[in-house]
C-alpha positions as semicolon CSV with decimal commas, in nm:
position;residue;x (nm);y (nm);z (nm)
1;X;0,742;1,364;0,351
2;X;0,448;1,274;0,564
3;X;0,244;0,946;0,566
4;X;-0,108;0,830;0,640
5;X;-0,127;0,499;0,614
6;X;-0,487;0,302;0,626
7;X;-0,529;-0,055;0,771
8;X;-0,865;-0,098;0,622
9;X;-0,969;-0,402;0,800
10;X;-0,874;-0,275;1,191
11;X;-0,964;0,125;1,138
12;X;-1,289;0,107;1,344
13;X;-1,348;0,455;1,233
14;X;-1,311;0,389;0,862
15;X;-1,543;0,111;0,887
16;X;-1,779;0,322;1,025
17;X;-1,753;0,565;0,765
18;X;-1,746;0,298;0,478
19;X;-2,069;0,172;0,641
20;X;-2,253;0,489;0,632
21;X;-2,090;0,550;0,290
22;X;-2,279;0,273;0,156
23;X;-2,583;0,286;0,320
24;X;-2,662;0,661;0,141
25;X;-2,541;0,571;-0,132
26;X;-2,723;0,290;-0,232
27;X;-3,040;0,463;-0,123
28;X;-2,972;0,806;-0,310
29;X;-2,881;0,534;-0,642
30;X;-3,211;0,371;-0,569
31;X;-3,401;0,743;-0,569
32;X;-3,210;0,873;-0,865
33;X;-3,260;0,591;-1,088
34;X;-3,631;0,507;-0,956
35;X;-3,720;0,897;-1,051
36;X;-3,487;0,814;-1,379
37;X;-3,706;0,499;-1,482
38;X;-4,047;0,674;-1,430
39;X;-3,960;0,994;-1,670
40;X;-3,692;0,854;-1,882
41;X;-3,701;0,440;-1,892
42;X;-4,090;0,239;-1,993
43;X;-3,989;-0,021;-1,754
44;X;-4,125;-0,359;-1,851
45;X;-4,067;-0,709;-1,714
46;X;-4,076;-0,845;-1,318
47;X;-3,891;-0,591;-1,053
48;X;-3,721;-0,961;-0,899
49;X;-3,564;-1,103;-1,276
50;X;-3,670;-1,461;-1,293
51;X;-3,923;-1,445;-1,051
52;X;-4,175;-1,626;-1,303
53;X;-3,924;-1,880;-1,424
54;X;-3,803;-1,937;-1,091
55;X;-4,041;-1,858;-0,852
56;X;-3,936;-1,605;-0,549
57;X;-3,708;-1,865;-0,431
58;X;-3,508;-1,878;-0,746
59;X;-3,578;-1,532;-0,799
60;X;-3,352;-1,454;-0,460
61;X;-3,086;-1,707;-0,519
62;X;-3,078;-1,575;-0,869
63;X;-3,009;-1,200;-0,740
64;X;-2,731;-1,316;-0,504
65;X;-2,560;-1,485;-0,748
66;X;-2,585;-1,206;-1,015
67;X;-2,403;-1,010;-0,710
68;X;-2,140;-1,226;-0,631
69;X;-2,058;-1,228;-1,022
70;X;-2,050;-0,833;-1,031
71;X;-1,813;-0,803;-0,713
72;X;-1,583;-1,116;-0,903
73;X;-1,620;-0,877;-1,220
74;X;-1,532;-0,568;-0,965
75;X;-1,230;-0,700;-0,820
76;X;-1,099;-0,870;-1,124
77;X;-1,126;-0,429;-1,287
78;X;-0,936;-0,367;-1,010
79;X;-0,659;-0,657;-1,095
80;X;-0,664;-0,554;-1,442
81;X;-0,612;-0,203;-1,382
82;X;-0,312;-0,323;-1,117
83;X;-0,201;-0,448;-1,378
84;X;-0,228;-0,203;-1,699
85;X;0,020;0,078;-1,468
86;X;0,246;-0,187;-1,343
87;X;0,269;-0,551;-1,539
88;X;0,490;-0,694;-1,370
89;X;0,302;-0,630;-1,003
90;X;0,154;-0,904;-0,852
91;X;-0,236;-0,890;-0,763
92;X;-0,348;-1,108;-0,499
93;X;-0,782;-1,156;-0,425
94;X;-0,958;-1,206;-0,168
95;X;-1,270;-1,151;0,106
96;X;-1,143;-1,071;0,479
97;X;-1,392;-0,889;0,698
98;X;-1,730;-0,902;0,508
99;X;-1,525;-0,707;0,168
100;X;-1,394;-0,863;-0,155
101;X;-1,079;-0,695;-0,225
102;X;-0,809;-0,623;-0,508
103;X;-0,466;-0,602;-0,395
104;X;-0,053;-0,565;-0,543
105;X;0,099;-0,505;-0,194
106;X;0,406;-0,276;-0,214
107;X;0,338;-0,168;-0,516
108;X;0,387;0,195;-0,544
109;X;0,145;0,421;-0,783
110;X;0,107;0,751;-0,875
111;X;-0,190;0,956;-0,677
112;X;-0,345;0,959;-1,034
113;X;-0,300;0,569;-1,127
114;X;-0,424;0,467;-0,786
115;X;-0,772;0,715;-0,842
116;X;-0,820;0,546;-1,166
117;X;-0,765;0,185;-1,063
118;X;-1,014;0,261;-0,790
119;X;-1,292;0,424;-0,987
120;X;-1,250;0,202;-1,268
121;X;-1,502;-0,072;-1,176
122;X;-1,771;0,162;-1,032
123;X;-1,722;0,350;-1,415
124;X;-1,744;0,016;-1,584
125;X;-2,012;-0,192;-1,447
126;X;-2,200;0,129;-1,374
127;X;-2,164;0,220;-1,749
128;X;-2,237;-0,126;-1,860
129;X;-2,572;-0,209;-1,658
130;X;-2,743;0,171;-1,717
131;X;-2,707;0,080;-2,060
132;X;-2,834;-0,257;-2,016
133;X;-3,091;-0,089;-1,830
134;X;-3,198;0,170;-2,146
135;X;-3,168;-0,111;-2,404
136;X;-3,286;-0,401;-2,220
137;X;-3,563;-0,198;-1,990
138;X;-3,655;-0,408;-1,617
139;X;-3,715;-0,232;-1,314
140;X;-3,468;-0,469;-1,127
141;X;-3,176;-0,281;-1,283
142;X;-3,215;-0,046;-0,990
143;X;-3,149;-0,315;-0,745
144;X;-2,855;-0,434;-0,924
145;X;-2,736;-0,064;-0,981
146;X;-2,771;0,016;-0,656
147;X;-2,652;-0,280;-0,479
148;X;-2,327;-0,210;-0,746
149;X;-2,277;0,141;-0,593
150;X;-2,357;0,056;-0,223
151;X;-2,078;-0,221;-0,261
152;X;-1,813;0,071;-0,370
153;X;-1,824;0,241;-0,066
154;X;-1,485;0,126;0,038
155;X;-1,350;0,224;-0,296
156;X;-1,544;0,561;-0,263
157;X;-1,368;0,579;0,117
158;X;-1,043;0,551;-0,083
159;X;-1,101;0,814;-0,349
160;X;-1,221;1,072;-0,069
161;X;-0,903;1,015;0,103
162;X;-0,705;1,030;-0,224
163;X;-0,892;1,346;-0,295
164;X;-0,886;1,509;0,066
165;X;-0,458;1,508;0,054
166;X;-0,432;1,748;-0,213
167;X;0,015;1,703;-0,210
168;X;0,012;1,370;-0,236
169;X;0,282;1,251;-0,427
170;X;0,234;0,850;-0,470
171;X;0,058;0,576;-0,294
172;X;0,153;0,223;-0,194
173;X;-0,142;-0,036;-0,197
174;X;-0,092;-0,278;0,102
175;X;-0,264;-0,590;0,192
176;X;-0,459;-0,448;0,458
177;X;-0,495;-0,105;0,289
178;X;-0,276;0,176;0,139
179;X;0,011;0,419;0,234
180;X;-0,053;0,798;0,134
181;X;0,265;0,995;0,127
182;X;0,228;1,286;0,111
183;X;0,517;1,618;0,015
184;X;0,423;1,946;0,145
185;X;0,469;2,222;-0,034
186;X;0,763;2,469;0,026
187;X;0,685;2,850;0,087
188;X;0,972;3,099;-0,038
């Protein structure tokens, strides 16, 4: 049985990866749903929310907070999800090297449990503000959208790898990032 094991937080490489992750993805979001508004969406109301109510000022401090609420929400998905495939885990939060993180350290999860407790809050909040953006129409749901998806890159990192090591039998989260192990299949 082979293992890869991914310390998220001293893996220069990853990092690097993660960063680059997030950079096109929050700019191919911002395209896709900025060519989505104009045909599909009448987009009404201020591209900054609040920006009349609060002036530009408020207007920033308003979108920063919004943020730091959807990566609470996004890590507290992950927690839940931690949770639904093994209740009596324990999930520990936190923010170590510029990320927000989920975590139930030597817990052990199927390769399918783990892709689902890691795509979870991308599905969710995703799911939750393109509605919010078809029934409640503001341009700034783009920002917020895409911001969103930029901030899964890590999570995105973890799926590819998830993805990429097609035997993988189960993985062990970690509190610095996850085991892969991996069973290779035997040829007769």
């Amino acid at each position: 049985m082979d293992k890869l094991e991914l310390n998220i937080f001293e893996n220069k490489s990853a990092l690097k990866s993660i960063s680059w992750i997030q950079i096109l993805v929050m700019i191919g979001t911002f395209i896709v749903l900025y060519l989505l508004e104009g045909f599909v969406i009448q987009p009404t109301g201020s591209a900054l929310v609040g920006r009349e109510q609060f002036g530009i000022v408020g207007a920033v401090f308003f979108i920063i907070a919004l943020f730091f609420i959807i990566i609470i929400v996004h890590e507290a998905i992950h927690g839940i999800f931690f949770k639904v495939f093994n209740p009596e885990g324990k999930v520990n939060y936190g923010f170590k090297a510029g990320m927000a993180y989920a975590t139930s350290p030597g817990t052990i999860y199927t390769r399918w449990q783990f892709f689902i407790i890691i795509i979870m809050p991308f599905v969710i909040i995703t799911a939750v503000m393109v509605t919010m953006m078809f029934m409640l129409p503001n341009p700034a749901y783009k920002y917020y959208i895409a911001l969103h998806t930029g901030a899964c890159a890590g999570d995105f990192y973890y799926l590819y790898l998830i993805l990429k090591h097609k035997h993988l039998s189960y993985a062990v989260d970690t509190e610095v990032g996850m085991s892969l192990y991996e069973t290779k299949e035997q040829t007769i």
